[in-house]
N, C-alpha and C positions, 0 to 999 in steps of 0.2 A: 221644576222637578228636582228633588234630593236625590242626591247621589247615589244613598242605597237603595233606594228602590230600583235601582236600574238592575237589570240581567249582567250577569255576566259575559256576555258577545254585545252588548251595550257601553259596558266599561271597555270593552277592548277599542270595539271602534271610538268611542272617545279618547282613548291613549293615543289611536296610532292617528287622530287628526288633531291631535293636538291640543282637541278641547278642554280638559282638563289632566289630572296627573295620578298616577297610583297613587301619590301622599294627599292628595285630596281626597278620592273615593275612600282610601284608610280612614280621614280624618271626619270623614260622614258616618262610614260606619259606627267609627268609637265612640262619636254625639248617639248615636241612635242608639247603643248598649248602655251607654251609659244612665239613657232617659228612660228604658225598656226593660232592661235584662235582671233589674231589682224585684219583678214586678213577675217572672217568669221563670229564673235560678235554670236559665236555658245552657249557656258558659259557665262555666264553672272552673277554669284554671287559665290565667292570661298569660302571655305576654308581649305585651304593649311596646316595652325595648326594641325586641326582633322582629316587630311586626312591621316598626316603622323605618326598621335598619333595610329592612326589604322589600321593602315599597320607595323608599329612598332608589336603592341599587335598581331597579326595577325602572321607577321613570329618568336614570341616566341611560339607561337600556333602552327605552322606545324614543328617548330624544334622540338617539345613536343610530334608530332606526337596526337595533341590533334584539329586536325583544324576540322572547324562547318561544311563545308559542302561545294558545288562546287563554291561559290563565297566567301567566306574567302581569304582574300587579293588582292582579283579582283577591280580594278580601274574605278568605273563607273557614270553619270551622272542623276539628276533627273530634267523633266519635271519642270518648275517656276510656274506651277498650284498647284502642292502638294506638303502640306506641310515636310517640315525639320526641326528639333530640331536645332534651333539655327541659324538657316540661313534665312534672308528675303526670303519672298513669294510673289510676285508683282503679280501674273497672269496678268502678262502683263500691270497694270495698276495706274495711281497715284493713284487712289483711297488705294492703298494696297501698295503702295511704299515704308512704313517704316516698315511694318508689317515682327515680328519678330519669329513665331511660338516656343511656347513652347513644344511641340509634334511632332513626327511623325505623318505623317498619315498611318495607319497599316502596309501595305506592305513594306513601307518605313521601320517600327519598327521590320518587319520579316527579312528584307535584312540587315539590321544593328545587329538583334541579329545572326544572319549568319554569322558575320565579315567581309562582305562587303564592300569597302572605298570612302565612299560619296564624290565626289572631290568638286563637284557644281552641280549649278542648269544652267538649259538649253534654252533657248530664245523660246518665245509662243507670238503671236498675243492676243491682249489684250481680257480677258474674252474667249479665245480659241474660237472666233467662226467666223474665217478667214480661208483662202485656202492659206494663204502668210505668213511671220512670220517679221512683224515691229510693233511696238508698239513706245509710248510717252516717256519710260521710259528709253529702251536699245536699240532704232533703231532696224535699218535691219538686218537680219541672210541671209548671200550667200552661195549660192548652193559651192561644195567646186570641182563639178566637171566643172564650171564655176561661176568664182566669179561676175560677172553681172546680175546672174540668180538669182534666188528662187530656195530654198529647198523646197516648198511649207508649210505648216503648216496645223496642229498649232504645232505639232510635231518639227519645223522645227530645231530648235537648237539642238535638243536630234541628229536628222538623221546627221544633218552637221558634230556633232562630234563624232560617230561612224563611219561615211564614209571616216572621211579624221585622224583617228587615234587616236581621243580624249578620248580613252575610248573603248576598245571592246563591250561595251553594255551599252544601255541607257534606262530610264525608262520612258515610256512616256504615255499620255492618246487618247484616239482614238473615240470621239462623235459622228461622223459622216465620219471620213475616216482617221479623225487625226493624226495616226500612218501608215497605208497603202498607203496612197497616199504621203506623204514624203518618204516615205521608195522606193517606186518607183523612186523618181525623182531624188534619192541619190545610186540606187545600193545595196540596203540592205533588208535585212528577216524584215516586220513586220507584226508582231500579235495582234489580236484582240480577245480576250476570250470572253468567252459565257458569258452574263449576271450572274452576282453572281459568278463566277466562283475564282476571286481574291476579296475577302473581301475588304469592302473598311470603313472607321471611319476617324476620325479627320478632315475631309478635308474642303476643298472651298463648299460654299454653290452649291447645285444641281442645274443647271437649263436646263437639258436638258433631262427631264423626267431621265428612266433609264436607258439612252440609251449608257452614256459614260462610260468609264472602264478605268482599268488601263494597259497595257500590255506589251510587251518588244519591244524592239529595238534591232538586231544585226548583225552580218556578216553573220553566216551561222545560220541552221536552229536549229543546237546542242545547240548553244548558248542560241536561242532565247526558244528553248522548257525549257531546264535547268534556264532561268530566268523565265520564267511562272512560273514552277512546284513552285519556289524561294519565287515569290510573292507572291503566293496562300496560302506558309505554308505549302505545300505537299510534301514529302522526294521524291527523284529520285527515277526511276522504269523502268523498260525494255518495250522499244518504243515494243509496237506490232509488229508485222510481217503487212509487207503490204500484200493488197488484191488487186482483181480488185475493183473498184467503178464503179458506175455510175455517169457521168459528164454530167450537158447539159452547154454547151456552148454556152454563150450569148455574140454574139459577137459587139452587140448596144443594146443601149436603144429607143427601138423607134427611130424619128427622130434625136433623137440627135446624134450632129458629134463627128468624132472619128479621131486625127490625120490619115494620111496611115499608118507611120513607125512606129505608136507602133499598129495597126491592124495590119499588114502583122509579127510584131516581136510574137503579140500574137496569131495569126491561128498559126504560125509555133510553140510555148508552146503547143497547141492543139495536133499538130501531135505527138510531142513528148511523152504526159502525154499518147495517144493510143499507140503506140509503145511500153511502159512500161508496156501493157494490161490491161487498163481501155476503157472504153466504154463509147467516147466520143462524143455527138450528138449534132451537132446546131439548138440552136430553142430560139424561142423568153423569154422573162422574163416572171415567170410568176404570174405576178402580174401588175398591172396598175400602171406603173412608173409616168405620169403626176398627178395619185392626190400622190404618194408622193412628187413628187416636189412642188406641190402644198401645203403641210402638213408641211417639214420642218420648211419655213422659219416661220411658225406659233408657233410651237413648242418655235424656239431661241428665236424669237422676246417674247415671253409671257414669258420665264424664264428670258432673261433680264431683262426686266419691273421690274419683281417681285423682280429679284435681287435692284434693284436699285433705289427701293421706298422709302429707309431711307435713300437715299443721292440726295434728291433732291437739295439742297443747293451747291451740287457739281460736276455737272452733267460738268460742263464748265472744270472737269480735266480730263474727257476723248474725244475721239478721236470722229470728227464729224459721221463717220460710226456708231460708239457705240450710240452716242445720236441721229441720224435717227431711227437706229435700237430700242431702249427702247422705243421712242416715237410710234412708227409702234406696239406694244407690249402691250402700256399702251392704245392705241386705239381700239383693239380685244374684241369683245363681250366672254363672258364666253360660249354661243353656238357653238362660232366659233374655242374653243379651244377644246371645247368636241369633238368637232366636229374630227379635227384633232388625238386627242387623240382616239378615234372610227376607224381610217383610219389604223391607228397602230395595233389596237386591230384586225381587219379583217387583214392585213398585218398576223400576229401570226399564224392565222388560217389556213391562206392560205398556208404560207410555211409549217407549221405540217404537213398539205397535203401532199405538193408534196414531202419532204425529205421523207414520207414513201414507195417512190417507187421509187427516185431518191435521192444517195449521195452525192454530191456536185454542186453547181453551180461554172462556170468557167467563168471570164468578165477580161477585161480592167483593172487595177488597178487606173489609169490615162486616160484621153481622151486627155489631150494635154503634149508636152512637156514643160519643166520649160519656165517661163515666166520671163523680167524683174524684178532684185530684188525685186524694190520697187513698184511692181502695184498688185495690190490684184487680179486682174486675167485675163486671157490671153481675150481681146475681142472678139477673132475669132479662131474659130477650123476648121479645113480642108473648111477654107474659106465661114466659113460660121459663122454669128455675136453670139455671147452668151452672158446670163447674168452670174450674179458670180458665179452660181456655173455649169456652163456649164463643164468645166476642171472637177469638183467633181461628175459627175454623178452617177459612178457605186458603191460607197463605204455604201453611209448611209442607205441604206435598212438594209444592214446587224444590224446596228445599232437599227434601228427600232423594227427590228425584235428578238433582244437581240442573234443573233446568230455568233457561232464563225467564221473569217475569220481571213486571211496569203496573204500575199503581196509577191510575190518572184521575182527577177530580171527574166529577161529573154533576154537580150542583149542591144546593146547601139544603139542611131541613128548616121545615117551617121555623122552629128557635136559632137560624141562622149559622147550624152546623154542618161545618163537611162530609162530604160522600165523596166513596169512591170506587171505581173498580178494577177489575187487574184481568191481565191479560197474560197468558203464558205458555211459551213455546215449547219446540224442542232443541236439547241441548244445543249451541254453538249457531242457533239462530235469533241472536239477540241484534241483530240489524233489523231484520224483517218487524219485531214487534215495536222498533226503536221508529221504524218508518210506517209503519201501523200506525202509532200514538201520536207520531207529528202530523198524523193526515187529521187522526180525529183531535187534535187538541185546532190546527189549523179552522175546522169548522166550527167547533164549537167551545172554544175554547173565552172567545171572547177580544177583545184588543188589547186588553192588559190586564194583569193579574193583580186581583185585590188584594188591599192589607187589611188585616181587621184592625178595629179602632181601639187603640190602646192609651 
């Protein structure tokens, strides 16, 4: 067994018995980037100096029997959205293409005073507000379970190299589905914390209300719960006992299309999550999916704007999507955004509601399968035409609604592609879905997680 393919609560228990050493798990992973990451443009900014200076410091620390905590000498990757002490931060775009961060941004500065080994930062669609991950700066990021495809975004770099071995765990941000819906088209757990849930300082200017987070990336669910706990600044703690819950399953949104094979891969996560004894009922969303769709693109467009009112002189170095979209943004009456902002605020309300008589909702994590690398997004779902975010339907409520969701595999399509579905509570009950997904990844998740062949 190579080293990177191990979990990260695998690398620990190898630290703390001695079996091998954080400079070795480093020293697998950088073979494995280096044979891989040409082939994917997953990483996109290293550094190999501090990575190894900390994985050094790291196993003096577990031969001292003195190490921080479940990621001390664990090999992991950060989102190109947030910042890094000493590493460029592009989010995706020239505008920030030299930009050097003198700081962490907190979680990052939690993960690091934990002895965690920053290797690089990971490929994002410019200003993260894509379903695809290319940008002006670092090109395209390939899905790594076919390299013509998308990992989707904006996550997309962080998922590519978790999936194909770059790192047991990546850190990524999730504004609208950003983490969940890559983590699906890649075969891996992701997480989206409740609103406030991981602290957030130093970062990229806000523009997408409060709606974006930070949250983890990883193979199994242990991982991804132990990098939350990580990020947040919360010490480990014993996963609850599951319960049943109450699930309603939404198996569409309204009209909107739903590939077959990830429906028929996700009725049958249904069957399963009852069988586990939860009580799982189909029924429609309950909230008015068209005025969210109708809300987002309002939302981006008016944080764009805003963002990019002191670079008008420079608008010509980002990407023509970026400059429709700010322009689309800086046209918005201040009614229209209240407006929008009001849609969210009843969104809130509505779900408080129903979580009081119902635990979880159960959707799609994806509507379509990966789509060519380089097109922002699939035209057509079960044949039938969409706009961009037709593919992204089931995710950004969650967002909206500041509450916690989990992305978990649930099988591959016939061409050998990932499915996935998502699970989502309410606000500040992100243990309950965390011990939900470790009951159903525990049964069917399999004995170890595959890599695809690269």
């Amino acid at each position: 067994m190579n080293l990177w393919e191990l979990s990260a609560a695998e690398l620990a228990a190898g630290y703390a018995g001695g079996t091998f050493s954080p400079r070795d798990a480093l020293e697998s992973v950088l073979a494995r980037i280096e044979a891989v990451n040409p082939k994917l443009n997953a990483i996109v900014t290293f550094d190999i100096d501090g990575a190894r200076a900390a994985a050094d410091a790291s196993t003096a620390r577990w031969r001292a029997n003195h190490a921080r905590g479940a990621f001390d000498g664990v090999p992991l990757t950060v989102k190109d959205n947030i910042p890094v002490r000493g590493m460029r931060a592009t989010w995706g775009s020239r505008i920030y293409a030299d930009w050097v961060p003198e700081k962490d941004e907190l979680p990052v500065a939690k993960l690091r005073e934990g002895g965690a080994v920053i290797v690089g930062k990971t490929n994002c669609p410019e200003f993260t507000l894509q379903g695809y991950t290319d940008n002006l700066v670092f090109g395209v990021t390939r899905n790594p379970w076919d390299l013509a495809l998308t990992p989707g975004g904006s996550s997309g770099g962080a998922v590519a190299a978790v999936a194909a071995g770059l790192g047991p765990v990546a850190v990524g941000t999730d504004g609208g589905g950003s983490i969940r819906r890559p983590a699906a088209h890649t075969g891996l757990v992701g997480f989206k914390p409740s609103r406030d849930a991981v602290a957030r300082s130093d970062g990229f200017p806000v523009i997408l209300l409060d709606c974006e987070v930070i949250g983890p990336i990883a193979r199994t669910v242990a991982d991804a719960r132990a990098l939350f706990h990580a990020l947040a600044g919360v010490g480990a703690a014993p996963s609850p006992a599951p319960r049943p819950l109450r699930i309603r399953y939404v198996r569409q949104f309204g009209g909107s299309p739903v590939d077959e094979e990830i429906a028929a891969s996700v009725d049958q996560a249904a069957r399963h999550l009852a069988a586990l004894g939860h009580s799982v009922e189909e029924g429609e969303a309950p909230f008015d999916i068209d005025a969210l769709n109708r809300t987002w693109p309002v939302i981006s467009q008016v944080g764009l704007a805003w963002l990019l009112k002191d670079y008008a002189d420079r608008l010509n170095e980002i990407s023509p999507p970026m400059q429709d979209m700010a322009r689309a943004g800086a046209a918005l009456s201040a009614t229209a955004y209240y407006a929008a902002v009001d849609v969210i605020t009843q969104l809130r309300q509505t779900l408080h509601a129903f979580f009081a008589r119902t635990d979880l909702i159960m959707t799609p994590s994806i509507a379509a399968l990966s789509w060519p690398a380089a097109e922002p997004f699939p035209p057509t779902i079960a044949g039938q035409s969409v706009g961009p975010r037709g593919h992204a339907v089931f995710t950004a409520f969650a967002n909206m609604a500041a509450c916690p969701a989990i992305s978990l595999p649930c099988g591959l399509s016939r061409s050998g592609l990932p499915i996935g579905f998502q699970l989502v509570g309410a606000i500040g009950q992100d243990e309950t879905i965390l011990t939900a997904a470790a009951q159903y990844e525990a049964r069917h998740a399999g004995s170890r997680v595959r890599f695809p062949s690269l």
